[in-house]
N, C-alpha and C positions, 0 to 999 in steps of 0.2 A: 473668885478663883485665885488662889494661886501663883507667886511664880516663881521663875528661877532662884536658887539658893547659889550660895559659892559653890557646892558641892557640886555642882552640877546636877543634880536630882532634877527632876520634873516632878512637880505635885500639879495634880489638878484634881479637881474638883470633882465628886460622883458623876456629874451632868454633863460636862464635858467629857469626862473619860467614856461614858455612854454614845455620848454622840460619834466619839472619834472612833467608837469601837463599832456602829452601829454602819458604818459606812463600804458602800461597796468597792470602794477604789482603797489599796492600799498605801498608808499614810504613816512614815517615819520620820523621824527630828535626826539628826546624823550633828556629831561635832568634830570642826576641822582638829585635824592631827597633823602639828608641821614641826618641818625639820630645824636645826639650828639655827637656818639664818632666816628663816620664818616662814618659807613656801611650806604651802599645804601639799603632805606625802600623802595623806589617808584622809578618813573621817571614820569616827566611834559610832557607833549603832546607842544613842539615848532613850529611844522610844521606837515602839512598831505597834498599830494597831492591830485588831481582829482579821481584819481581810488580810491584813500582810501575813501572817502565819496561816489562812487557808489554803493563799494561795503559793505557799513553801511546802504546801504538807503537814505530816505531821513533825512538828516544830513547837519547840515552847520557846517561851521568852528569856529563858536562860541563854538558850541558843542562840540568839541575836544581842539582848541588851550588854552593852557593855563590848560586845568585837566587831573588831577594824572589817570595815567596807571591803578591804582588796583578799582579806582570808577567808571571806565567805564569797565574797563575787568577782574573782581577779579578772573577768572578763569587763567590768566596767573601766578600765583601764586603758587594755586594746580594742576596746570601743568607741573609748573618748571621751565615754561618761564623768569622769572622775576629772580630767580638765574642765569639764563644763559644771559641774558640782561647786571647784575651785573657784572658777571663773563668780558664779553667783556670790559665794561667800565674801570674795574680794570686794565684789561693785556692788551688793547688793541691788542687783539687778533681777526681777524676775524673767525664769528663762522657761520656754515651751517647747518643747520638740514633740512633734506628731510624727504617731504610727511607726514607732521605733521597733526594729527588729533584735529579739533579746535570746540568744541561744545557749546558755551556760548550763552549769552545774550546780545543785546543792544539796549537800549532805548523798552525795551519789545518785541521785534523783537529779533527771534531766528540766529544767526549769528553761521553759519555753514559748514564746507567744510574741503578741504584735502591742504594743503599749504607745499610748500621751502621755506623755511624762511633763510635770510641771514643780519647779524648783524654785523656792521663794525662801528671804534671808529672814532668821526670828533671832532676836537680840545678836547673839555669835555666832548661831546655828544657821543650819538651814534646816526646811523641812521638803519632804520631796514624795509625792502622790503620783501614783504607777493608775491610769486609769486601762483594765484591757480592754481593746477594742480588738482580738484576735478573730471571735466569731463576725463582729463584721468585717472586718478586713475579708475575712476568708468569700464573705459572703460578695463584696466587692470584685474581688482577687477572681471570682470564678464568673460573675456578671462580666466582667475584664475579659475573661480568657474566652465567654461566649461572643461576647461582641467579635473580638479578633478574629476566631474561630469561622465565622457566619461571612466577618468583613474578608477574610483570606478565600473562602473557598467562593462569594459570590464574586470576587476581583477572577479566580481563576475559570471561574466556568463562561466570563466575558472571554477572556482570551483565548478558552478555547471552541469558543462557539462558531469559530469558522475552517474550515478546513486548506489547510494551506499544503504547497509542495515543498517551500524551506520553512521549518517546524523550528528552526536552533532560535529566532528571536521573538519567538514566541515562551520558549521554555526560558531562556535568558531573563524575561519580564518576568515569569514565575517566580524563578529563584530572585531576582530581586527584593520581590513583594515578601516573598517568604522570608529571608535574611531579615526585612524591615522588620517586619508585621511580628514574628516566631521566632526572631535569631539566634544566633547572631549570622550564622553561614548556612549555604545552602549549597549543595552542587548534585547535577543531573548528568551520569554518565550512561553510555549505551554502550552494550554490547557490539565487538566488530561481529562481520558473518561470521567468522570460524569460533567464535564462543571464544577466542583465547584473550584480549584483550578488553578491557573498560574505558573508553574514550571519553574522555568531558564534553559536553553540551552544551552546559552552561553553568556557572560560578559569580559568586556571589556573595561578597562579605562585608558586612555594613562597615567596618573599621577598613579605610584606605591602605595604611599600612601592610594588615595584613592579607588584605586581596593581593599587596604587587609580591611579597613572600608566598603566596600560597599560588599564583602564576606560574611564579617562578619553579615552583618545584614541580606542577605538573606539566612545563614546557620541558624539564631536564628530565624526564622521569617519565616512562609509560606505564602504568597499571595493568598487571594480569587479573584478570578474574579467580585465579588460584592464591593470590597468594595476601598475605596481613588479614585484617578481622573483612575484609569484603567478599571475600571466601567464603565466608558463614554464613552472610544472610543469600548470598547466590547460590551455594549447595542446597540449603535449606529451604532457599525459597520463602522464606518467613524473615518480619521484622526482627533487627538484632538491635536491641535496643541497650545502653549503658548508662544507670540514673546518675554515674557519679564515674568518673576516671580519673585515677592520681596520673599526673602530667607523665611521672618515670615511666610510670606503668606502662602506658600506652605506648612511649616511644618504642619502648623494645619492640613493638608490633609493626614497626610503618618503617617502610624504608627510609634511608640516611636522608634523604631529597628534601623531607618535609619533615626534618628536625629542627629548623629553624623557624618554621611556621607555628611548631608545637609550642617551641620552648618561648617565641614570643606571645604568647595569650596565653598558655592555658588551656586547658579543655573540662569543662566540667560536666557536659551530659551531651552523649553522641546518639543516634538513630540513624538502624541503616533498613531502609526501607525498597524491596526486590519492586522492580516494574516489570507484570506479566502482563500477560495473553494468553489464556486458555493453559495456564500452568507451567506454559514458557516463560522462562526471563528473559529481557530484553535488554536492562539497562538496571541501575540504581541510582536512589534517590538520600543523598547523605544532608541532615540535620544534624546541627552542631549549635550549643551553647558556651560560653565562657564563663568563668569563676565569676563574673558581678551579677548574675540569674540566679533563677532556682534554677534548680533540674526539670527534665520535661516531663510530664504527668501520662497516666496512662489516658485521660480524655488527648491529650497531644498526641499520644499513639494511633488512638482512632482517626484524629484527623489526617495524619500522615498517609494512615494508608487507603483513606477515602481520596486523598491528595495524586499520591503512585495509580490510585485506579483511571482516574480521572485523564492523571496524564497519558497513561497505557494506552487508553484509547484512543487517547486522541492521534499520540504517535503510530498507530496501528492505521486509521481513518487516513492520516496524512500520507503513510506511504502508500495505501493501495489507490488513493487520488494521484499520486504521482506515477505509480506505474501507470493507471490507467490513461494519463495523456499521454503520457509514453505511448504506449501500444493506441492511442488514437491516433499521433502525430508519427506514429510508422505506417496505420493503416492508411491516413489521409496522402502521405507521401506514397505508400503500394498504389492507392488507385491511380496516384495523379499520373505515376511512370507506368501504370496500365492504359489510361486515357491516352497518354500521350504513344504509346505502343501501339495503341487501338487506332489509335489516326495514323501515327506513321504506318500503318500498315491496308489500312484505307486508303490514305493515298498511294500507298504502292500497288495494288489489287488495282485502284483504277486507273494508275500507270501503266500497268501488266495488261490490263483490260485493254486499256487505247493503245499498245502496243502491240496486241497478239490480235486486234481488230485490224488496223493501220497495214500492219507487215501483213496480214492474212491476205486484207483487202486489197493491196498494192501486187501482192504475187500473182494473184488468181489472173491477170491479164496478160503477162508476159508467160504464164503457163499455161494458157490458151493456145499462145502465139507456138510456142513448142509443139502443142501437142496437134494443134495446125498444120503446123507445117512439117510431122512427121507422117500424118495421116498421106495427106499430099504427096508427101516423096515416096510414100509406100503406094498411091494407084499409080502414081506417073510411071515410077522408075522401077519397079516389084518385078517385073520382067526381062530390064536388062541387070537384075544383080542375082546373084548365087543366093543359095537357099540361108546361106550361114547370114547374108547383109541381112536378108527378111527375117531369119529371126533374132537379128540385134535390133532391128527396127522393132520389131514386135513388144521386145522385152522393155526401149524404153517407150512407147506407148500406153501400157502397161502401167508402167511407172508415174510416166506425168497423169495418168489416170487414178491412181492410187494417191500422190500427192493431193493433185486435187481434193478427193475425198476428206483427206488431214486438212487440208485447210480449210477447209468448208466445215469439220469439225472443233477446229481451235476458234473458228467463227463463233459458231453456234454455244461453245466452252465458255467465250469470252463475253456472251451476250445474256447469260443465265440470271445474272443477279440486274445489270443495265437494262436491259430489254425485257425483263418478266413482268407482267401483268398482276395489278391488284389480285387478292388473295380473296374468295370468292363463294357462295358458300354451291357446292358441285355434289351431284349424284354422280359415284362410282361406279355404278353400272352404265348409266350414259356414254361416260368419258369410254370402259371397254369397251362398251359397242362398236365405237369409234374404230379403236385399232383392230378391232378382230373384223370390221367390214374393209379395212386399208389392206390386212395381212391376208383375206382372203382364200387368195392367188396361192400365195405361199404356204398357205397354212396344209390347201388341197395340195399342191406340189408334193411337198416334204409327208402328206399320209399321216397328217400329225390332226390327234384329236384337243380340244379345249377344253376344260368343265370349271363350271363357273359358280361357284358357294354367296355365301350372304356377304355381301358390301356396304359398309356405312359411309352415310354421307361423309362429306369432310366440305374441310375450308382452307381452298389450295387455289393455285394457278392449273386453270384444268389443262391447258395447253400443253404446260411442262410434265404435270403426271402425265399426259397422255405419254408422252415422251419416255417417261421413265415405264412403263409398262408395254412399251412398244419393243423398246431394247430388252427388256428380260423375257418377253416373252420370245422373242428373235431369237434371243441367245440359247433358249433353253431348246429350238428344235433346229438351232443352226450344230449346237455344240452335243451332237447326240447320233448315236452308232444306231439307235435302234429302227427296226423296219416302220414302227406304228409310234412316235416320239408323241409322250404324252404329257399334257401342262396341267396341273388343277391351281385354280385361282381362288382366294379365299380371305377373310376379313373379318376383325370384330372393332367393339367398341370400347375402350377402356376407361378408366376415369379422368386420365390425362392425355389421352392421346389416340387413337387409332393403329392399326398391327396390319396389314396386308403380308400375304406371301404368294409365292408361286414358286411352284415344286415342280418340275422334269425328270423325268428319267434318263438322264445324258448323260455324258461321260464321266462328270464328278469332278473335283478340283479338291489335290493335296492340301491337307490342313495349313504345312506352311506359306500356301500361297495365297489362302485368303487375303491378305491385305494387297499382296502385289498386283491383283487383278480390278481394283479399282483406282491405279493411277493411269495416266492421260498416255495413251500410245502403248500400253504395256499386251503385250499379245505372247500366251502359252504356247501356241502349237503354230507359228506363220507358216509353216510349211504345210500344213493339212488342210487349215482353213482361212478363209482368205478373210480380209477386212482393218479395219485400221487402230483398233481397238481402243476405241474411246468409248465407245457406247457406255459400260460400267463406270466409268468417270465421270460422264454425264450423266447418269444416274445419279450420283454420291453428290454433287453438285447442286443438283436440283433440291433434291431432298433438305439436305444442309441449309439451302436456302430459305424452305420451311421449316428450318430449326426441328429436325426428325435425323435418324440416324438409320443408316443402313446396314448390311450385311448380310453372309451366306454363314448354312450351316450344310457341309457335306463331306461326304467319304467317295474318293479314287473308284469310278465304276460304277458306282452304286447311286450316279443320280446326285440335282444339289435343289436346295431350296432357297431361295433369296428373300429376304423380312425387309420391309422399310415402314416407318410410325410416320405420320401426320400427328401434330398435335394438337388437341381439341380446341386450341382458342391463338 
């Protein structure tokens, strides 16, 4: 073989030029070119094999042999290549650099890819072998992006696999993870209630620097939902995504606040990704890269917004678990000021009780002694007084006769719930029997007839229904104009409860007095008809006590019926 001439010629051999041409990595001899005082400015293009012009295109060897390195590749320069070219020449040193990235230009044709490059010194030359490793790189580069991908969303579906009431350092750890893992930045804003502002959540920027500048501007600065490029993906509702943003560009868009944040990094590829609910926005979810990355990829797309879905939920779960303690720790506090209601008022009921017992019980003897010793002053002395003393005697006899009766009914009032008797299971008709053989007398007196329909058992205190069907049926032929006062009694069975009525043809009672006739002493007509009118109280009493409710339904004249329920259990 062959070698070097003064000329600088290359002669080789059939065999070797075979070989060199036969190879798949591209393989050139380059000769330094230096300036005056002897640094190398360039290198001459001496030789290029077969690969080297495939992989130019179409290219002949005219095209190379013979011109300067920096007129066909001037990016090797602002690469650095060409110091490290130098460097070899000088020290003859053999030099390696792996998976170099190579973006230039040639012959207008963009010349592109991922290379090992290895640089070795031949007598004054060097020679230098571009091997591509683009397809695997790529193939790497995307095993890479799957790992991360897999590593980012299983780290997030840990953190969100619990539901919490404060959500912000939960999402804080996201944006973290993401800044790391996807960066460089990441920030989680939410919507306030009135849709008008964009509130940060959580922020996140792997460079220190630029977290306390981008702090700082959204501490001075509040974000509307209307306005800069976050407008677009909120209106939209859809990812707004930018593979590439020239730094001026963007500023015009973003308030003055976060011109300082811009102008120190950079921004080279932004994603603004909407977080919904059922087509509502809620918040936004901003990805950001700087100028030392690629750009983000549309598979980075898809994960974002598997990422925003992810999160939606979870922020949705979070707050209907926080209302819902809410509204438990209002309902737990309702009962406790109900229990506590319920007792204070228990114990006042059987304060009221022991006091309307006590006081009833205590009067009834000194109004004996009254009515004692009126009785007495009216046989002794009725003959030496005037007719007008006997009838003020009379009127308060009368009287303490009348009291009597009120207290004997505030007794009886007070003893309803204390004094009742286990709940018991009673035939209805028995229990009438009762009162209609007591009422007898009365019943013949007053010309009044009874009729008596189908009655279902119940499970009562039969003592006190007797009670309560003693006074309405009293009522119904006390309170009654007609010659022949007539009662029908009657009953069914329900699925909750039992229905009684009894219906008369008496005088009737104005709609708006319905309620006022079952409070304790209330009497419509005391001058017509005599009594002290508790009976209906005690009725509503009773009842109430078996958790049954009472009432009348009637018209003025025209007669009234009165309904009370027993409940089945």
């Amino acid at each position: 073989m062959k070698q070097y001439f003064d000329t600088d010629e290359i002669f080789l051999n059939d065999m070797l030029r075979k070989f060199l041409d036969s190879m798949i990595d591209t393989y050139s001899i380059l000769k330094p070119l230096r300036d005056d005082s002897g640094k190398i400015i360039d290198f001459v293009y001496v030789y290029a094999n077969e690969a080297a012009f495939r992989l130019l295109g179409d290219t002949h060897i005219d095209d190379i042999k013979g011109k300067h390195l920096l007129d066909l590749f001037p990016k090797h320069k602002t690469e650095g290549l060409l110091e490290k070219y130098a460097g070899v020449a000088e020290s003859g040193i053999t030099l390696r650099i792996d998976s170099f990235k190579y973006d230039g230009i040639f012959k207008d044709r963009t010349f592109k890819g991922v290379f090992d490059i290895l640089v070795t010194k031949i007598n004054e030359d060097i020679a230098v072998t571009w091997h591509d490793v683009t397809n695997y790189n790529d193939i790497i580069n995307e095993f890479t992006q799957q790992r991360i991908h897999t590593e980012i969303l299983s780290e997030i579906a840990e953190l969100l696999s619990k539901t919490v009431v404060d959500y912000t350092p939960v999402l804080c750890s996201i944006a973290d993870r993401i800044a790391k893992l996807i960066g460089d930045f990441c920030i989680i804003g939410l919507l306030s209630d009135d849709q008008i502002w964009l509130d940060p959540a959580a922020i996140s920027h792997k460079n220190p620097e630029a977290n306390i500048l981008l702090n700082n501007a959204i501490l001075s600065y509040r974000l509307k939902s209307d306005e800069s490029i976050i407008s677009e993906a909120i209106l939209s509702k859809s990812t707004v995504f930018f593979p590439f943003i020239e730094k001026q560009e963007f500023i015009k868009n973003l308030p003055e606040a976060f011109h300082d944040y811009v102008e120190h990094l950079g921004i080279f590829s932004l994603a603004l990704v909407p977080l919904k609910l059922q087509d509502n926005v809620i918040g936004l979810i901003s990805f950001q890269r700087d100028m030392t990355q690629e750009p983000y990829s549309n598979e980075d797309m898809k994960l974002f917004e598997e990422i925003s879905q992810k999160i939606s939920l979870f922020i949705h779960n979070s707050r209907l678990y926080k209302k819902s303690l809410k509204e438990s720790e209002e309902r737990e506090k309702a009962e406790e000021k109900l229990k506590l209601t319920q007792h204070l008022l228990e114990e006042a009921n059987k304060e009221l009780q022991s006091f309307a017992y006590v006081t009833s019980h205590d009067l009834k003897e000194p109004l004996r002694m009254i009515a004692a010793f009126l009785n007495l002053l009216s046989r002794r002395y009725s003959s030496q007084l005037d007719d007008k003393a006997n009838e003020f005697i009379g009127y308060a006899v009368d009287g303490a006769k009348r009291l009597e009766r009120m207290i004997n009914d505030i007794l009886e009032y007070s003893r309803i719930v204390t004094r009742g008797k286990d709940f018991e299971e009673n035939d209805s008709h028995e229990i009438l029997d009762v009162i209609l053989r007591n009422l007898s007398k009365f019943i013949e007196e007053k010309n009044a007839s009874i009729s008596v329909g189908d009655l279902p058992k119940i499970k009562a205190d039969g003592t006190q229904i007797e009670r309560v069907f003693e006074n309405l049926i009293t009522n119904g032929i006390k309170f009654n104009t007609s010659k022949h006062p007539e009662i029908k009694i009657n009953g069914r069975s329900l699925e909750n409860e039992s229905v009684f009525s009894i219906e008369d043809n008496g005088i009737g009672i104005n709609k708006d007095q319905y309620d006022l006739i079952f409070k304790l002493f209330s009497r419509l007509y005391p001058e017509l008809y005599p009594g002290a009118g508790s009976g209906l109280a005690i009725a509503k009493r009773i009842i109430e006590r078996h958790g049954g409710r009472i009432w009348v339904e009637s018209e003025e004249g025209k007669g009234s019926t009165f309904f009370f329920t027993i409940p089945a259990k």
